[in-house]
Biotite code that builds the C-alpha atoms (Angstrom):
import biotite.structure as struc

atoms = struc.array([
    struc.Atom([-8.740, 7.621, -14.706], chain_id="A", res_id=1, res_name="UNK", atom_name="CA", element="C"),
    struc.Atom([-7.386, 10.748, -13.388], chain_id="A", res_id=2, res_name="UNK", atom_name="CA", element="C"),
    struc.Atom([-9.239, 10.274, -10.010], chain_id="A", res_id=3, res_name="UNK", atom_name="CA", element="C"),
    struc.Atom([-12.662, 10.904, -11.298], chain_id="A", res_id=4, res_name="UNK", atom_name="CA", element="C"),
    struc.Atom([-14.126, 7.345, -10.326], chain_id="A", res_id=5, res_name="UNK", atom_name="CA", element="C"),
    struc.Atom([-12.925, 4.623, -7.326], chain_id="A", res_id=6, res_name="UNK", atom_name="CA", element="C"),
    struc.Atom([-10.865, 1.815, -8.798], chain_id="A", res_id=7, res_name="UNK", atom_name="CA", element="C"),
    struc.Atom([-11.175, -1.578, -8.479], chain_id="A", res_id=8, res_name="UNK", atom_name="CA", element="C"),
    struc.Atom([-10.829, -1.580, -4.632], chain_id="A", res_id=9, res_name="UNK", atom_name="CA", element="C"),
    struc.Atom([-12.843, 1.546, -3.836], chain_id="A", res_id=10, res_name="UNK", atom_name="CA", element="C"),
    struc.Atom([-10.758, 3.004, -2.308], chain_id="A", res_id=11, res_name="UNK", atom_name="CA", element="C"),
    struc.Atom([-10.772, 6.931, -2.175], chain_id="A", res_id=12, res_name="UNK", atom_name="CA", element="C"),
    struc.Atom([-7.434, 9.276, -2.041], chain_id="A", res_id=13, res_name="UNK", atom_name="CA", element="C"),
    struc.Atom([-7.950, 11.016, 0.953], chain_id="A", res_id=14, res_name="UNK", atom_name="CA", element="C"),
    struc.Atom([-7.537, 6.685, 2.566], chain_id="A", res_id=15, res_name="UNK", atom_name="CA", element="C"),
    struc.Atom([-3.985, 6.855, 1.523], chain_id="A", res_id=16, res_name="UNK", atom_name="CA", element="C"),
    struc.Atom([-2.583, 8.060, 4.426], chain_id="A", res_id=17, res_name="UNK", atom_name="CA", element="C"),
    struc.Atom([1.293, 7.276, 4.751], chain_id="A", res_id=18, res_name="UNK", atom_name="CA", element="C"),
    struc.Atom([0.130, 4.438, 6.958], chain_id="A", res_id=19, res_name="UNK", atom_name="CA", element="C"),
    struc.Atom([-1.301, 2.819, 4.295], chain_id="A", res_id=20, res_name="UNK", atom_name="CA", element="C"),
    struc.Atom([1.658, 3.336, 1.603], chain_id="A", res_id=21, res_name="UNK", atom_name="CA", element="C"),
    struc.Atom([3.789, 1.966, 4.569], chain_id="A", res_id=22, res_name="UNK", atom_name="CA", element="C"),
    struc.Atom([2.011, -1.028, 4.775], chain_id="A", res_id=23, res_name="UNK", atom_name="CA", element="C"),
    struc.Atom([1.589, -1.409, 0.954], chain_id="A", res_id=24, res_name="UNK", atom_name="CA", element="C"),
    struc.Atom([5.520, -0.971, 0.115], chain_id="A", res_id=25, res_name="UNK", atom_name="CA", element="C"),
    struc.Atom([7.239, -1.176, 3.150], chain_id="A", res_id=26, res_name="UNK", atom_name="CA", element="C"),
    struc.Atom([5.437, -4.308, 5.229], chain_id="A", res_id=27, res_name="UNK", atom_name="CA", element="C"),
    struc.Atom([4.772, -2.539, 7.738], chain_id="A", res_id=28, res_name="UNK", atom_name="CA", element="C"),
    struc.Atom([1.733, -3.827, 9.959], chain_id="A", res_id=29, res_name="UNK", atom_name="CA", element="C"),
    struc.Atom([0.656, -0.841, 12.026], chain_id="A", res_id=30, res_name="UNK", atom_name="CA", element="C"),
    struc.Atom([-2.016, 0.606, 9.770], chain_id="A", res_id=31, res_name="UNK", atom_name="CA", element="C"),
    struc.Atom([-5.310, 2.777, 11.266], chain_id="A", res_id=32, res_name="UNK", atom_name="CA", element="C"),
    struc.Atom([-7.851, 3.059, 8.388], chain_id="A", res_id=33, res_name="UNK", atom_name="CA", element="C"),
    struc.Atom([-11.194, 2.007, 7.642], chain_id="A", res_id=34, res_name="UNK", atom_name="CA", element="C"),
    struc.Atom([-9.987, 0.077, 4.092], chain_id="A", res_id=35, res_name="UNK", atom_name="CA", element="C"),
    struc.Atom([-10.904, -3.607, 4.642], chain_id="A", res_id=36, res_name="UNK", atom_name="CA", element="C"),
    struc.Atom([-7.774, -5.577, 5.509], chain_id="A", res_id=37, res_name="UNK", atom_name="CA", element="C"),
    struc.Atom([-8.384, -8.028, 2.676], chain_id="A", res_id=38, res_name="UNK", atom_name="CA", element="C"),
    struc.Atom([-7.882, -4.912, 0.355], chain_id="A", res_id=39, res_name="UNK", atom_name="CA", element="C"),
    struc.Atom([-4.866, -3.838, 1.928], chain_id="A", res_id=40, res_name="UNK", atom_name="CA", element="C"),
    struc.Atom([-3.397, -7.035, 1.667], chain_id="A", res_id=41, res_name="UNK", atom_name="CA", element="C"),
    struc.Atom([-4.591, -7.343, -2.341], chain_id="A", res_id=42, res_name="UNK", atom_name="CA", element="C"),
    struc.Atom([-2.700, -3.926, -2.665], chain_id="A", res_id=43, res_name="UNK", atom_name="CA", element="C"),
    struc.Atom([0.710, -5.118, -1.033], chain_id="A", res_id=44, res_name="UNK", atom_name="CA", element="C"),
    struc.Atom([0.028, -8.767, -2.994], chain_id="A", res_id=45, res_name="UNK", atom_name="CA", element="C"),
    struc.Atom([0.001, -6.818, -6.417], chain_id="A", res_id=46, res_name="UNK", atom_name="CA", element="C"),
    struc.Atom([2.544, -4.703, -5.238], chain_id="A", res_id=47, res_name="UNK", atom_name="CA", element="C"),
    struc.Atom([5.252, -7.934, -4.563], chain_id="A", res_id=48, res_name="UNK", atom_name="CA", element="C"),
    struc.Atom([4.001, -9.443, -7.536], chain_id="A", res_id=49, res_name="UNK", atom_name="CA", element="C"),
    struc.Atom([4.685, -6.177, -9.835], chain_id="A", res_id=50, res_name="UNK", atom_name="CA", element="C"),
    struc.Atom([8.012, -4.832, -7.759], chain_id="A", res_id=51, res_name="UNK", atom_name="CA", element="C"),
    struc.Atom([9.665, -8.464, -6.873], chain_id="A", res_id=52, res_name="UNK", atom_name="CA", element="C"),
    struc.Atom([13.468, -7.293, -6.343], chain_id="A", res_id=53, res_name="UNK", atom_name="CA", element="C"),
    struc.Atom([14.200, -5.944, -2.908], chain_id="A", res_id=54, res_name="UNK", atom_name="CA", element="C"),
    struc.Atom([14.954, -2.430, -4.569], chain_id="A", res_id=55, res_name="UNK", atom_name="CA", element="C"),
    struc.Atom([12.900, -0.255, -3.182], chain_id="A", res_id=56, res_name="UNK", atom_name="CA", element="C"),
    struc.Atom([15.836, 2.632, -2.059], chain_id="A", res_id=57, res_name="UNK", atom_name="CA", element="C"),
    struc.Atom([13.966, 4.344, 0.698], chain_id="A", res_id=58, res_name="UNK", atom_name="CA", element="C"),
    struc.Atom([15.288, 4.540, 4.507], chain_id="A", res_id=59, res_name="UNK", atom_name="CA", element="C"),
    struc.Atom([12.255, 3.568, 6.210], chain_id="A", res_id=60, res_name="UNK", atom_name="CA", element="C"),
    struc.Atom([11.551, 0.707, 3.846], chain_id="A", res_id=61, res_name="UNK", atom_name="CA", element="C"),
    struc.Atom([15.228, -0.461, 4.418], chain_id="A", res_id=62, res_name="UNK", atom_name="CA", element="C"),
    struc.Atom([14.290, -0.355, 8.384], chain_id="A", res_id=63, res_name="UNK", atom_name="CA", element="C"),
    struc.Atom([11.730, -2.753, 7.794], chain_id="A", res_id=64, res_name="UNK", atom_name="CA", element="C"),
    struc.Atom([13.577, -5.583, 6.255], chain_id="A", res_id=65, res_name="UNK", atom_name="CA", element="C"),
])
């Protein structure tokens, strides 16, 4: 908690570039990091599963539809 200890999928803060949140919330597939693809597609998985409804109100997600 509080970003004292890796979570689940070890992954640190400084790996959440906006490439990563990008491909997490807004599909997008052009991601450079060195987080395993299986973990990025757990996050985004979790994230569709949690945040169904196509309401996500943010111009570049919109773009991506």
């Amino acid at each position: 908690i509080f970003g004292k200890e890796l979570g689940p999928a070890n992954v640190k803060p400084e790996q959440m570039t906006l490439e990563v949140w990008d491909y997490v919330f807004c599909r997008s597939e052009d991601v450079d990091t060195d987080i395993p693809k299986s973990t990025l597609e757990s996050l985004r998985r979790n994230f569709e599963y949690w945040y169904p409804l196509e309401a996500r109100h943010c111009s570049a997600c919109s773009s991506n539809s």
